[in-house]
C-alpha positions as CSV (number, residue, x, y, z in Angstrom):
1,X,-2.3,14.4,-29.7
2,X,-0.2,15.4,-26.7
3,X,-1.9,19.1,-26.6
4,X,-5.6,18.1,-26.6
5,X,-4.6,15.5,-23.7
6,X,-3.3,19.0,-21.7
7,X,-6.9,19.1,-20.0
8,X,-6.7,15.2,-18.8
9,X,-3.4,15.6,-18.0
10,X,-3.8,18.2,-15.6
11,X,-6.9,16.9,-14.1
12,X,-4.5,13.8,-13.2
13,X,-2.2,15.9,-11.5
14,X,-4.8,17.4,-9.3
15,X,-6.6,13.8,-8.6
16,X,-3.3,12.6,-7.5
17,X,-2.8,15.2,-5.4
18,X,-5.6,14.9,-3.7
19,X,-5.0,11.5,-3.4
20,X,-1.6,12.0,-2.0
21,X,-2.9,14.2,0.6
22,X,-5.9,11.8,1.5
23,X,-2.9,8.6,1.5
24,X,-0.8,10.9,4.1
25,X,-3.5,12.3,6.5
26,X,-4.6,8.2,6.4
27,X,-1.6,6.9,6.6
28,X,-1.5,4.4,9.2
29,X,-5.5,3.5,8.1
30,X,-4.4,2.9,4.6
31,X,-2.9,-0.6,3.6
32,X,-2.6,-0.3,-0.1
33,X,0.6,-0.1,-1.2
34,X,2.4,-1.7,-4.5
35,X,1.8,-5.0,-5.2
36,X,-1.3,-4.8,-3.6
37,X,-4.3,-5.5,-6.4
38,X,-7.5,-6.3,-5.3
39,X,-9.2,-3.2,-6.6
40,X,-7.8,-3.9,-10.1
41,X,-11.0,-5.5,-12.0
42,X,-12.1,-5.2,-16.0
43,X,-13.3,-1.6,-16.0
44,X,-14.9,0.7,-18.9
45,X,-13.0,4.4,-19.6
46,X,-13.7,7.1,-21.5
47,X,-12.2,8.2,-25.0
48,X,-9.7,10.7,-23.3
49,X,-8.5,8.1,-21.1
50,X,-7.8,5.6,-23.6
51,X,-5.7,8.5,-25.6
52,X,-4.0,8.8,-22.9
53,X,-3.0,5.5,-22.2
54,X,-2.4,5.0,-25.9
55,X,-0.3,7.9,-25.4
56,X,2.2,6.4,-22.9
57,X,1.9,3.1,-24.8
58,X,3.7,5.1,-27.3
59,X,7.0,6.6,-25.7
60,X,7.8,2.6,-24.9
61,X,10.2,1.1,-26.6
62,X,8.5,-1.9,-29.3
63,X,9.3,-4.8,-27.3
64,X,7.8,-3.8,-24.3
65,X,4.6,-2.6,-26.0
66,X,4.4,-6.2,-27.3
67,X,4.6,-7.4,-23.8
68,X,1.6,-5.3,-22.9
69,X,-0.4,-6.0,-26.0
70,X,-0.5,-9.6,-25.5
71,X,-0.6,-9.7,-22.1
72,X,-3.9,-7.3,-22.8
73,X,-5.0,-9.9,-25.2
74,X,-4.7,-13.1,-23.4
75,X,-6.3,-11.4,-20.2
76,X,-9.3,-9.1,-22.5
77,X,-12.5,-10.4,-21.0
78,X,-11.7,-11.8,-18.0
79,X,-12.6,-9.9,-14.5
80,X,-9.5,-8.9,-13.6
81,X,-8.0,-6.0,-15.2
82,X,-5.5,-6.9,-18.5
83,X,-3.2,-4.0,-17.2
84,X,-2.5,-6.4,-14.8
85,X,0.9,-8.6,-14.6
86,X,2.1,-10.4,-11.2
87,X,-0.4,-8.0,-9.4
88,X,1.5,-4.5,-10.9
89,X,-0.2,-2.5,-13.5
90,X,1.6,-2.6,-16.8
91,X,0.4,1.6,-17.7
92,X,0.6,2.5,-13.7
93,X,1.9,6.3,-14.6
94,X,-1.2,6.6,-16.9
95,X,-3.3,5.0,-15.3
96,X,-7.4,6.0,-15.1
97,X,-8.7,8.2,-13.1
98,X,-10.7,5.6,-11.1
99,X,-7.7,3.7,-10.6
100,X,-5.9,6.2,-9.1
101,X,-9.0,6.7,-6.0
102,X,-8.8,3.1,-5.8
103,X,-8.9,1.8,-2.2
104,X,-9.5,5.7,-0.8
105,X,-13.2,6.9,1.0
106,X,-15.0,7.7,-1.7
107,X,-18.3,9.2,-1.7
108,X,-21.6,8.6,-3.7
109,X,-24.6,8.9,-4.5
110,X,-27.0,5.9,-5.0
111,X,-30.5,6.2,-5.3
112,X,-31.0,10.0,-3.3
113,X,-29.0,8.6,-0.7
114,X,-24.9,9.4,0.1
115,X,-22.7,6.7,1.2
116,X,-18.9,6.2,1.8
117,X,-16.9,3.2,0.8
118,X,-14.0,2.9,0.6
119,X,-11.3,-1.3,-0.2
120,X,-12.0,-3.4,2.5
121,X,-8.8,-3.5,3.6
122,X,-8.4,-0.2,4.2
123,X,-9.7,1.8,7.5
124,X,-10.3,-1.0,9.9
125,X,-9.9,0.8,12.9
126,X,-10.8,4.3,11.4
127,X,-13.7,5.7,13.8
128,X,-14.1,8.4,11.5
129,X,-13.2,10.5,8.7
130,X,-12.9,14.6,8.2
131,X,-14.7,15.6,4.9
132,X,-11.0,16.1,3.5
133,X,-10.3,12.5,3.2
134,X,-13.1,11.7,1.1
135,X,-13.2,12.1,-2.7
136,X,-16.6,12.7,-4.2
137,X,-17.2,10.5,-7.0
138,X,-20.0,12.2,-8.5
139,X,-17.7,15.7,-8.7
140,X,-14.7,13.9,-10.0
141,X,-16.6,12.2,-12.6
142,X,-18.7,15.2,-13.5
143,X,-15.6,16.3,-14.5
144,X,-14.1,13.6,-16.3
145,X,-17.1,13.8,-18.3
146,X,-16.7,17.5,-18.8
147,X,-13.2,17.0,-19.7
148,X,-13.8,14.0,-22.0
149,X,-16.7,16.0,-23.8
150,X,-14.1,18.7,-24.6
151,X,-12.0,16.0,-25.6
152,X,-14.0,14.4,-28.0
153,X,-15.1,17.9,-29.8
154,X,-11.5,18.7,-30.6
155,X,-11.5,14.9,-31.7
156,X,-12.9,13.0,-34.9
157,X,-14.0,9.9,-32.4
158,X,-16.4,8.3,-34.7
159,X,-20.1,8.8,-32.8
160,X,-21.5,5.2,-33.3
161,X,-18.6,4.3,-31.0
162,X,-19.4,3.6,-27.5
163,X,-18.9,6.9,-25.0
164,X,-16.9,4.1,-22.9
165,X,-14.6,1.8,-23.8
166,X,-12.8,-1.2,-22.3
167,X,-9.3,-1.5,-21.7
168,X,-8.5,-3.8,-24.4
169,X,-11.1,-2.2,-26.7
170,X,-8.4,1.2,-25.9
171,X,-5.3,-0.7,-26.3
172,X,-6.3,-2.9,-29.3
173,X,-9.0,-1.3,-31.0
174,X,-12.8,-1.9,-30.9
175,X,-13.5,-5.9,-32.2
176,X,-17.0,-5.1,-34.0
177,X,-19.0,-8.1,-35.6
């Protein structure tokens, strides 16, 4: 599994360093910093992102998986994200991609028209940004997708499954009825 997850992988690295690069030219703008979780709600990923957790849920010694398996059980459902203990995420290194733009300008699309956002918190007294600190969503998660399509044809990810998943549906397996 670790080869076909090269792809993802490498994507990662180059989302966190734009990230990184965004964080530093934003510096004194930017107030996230650890601890800080007000951006971590229940979100849906894709296949490759839940191999990749899986992945790193792996190369953790038994115990600790445990820890994070029943901490994702008794928090599945709820809004807030079940990575989630005392506001730190359990899987931080392998984290999703959207977590890891979390808090940062972001821009999208939404309904033929572009907008920025970006947490709240963040760029208070910001008057403006250059185009470098922004990340376009809709290129990032074209892709994701791209990268997740690839994924999933050098995969045997059964096709009645849903082409997003949440976390504990990743972590703990899909709950059909």
């Amino acid at each position: 599994m670790d080869a076909i997850l090269d792809n993802y992988r490498k994507f990662v690295d180059r989302v966190d360093a734009l990230c990184h690069g965004i964080e530093n030219a934003l510096q004194e703008h930017i107030t996230c910093s650890e601890g800080c979780s007000s951006c971590c709600t229940s979100i849906t990923i894709f296949p490759v992102e839940a191999a990749a957790l899986n992945a790193a849920l792996e190369t953790l010694p038994g115990d600790e998986v445990d820890a994070i398996r029943n901490n994702i059980k008794e928090h599945a459902g709820g809004e807030r994200c079940p990575l989630l203990y005392h506001h730190h995420c359990l899987l931080y290194a392998a984290r999703p991609i959207i977590c890891r733009t979390h808090g940062l300008p972001i821009l999208y699309n939404e309904e033929g028209q572009r907008h920025v956002d970006c947490c709240p918190l963040n760029l208070e007294q910001c008057e403006s940004l250059p185009g470098s600190a922004v990340i376009d969503l809709d290129q990032l998660n074209t892709i994701l997708v791209a990268i997740n399509a690839l994924f999933l044809s050098q995969t045997d990810y059964p096709a009645e499954l849903p082409e997003r998943l949440s976390i504990a549906e990743a972590i703990l397996g899909l709950q059909r009825s």
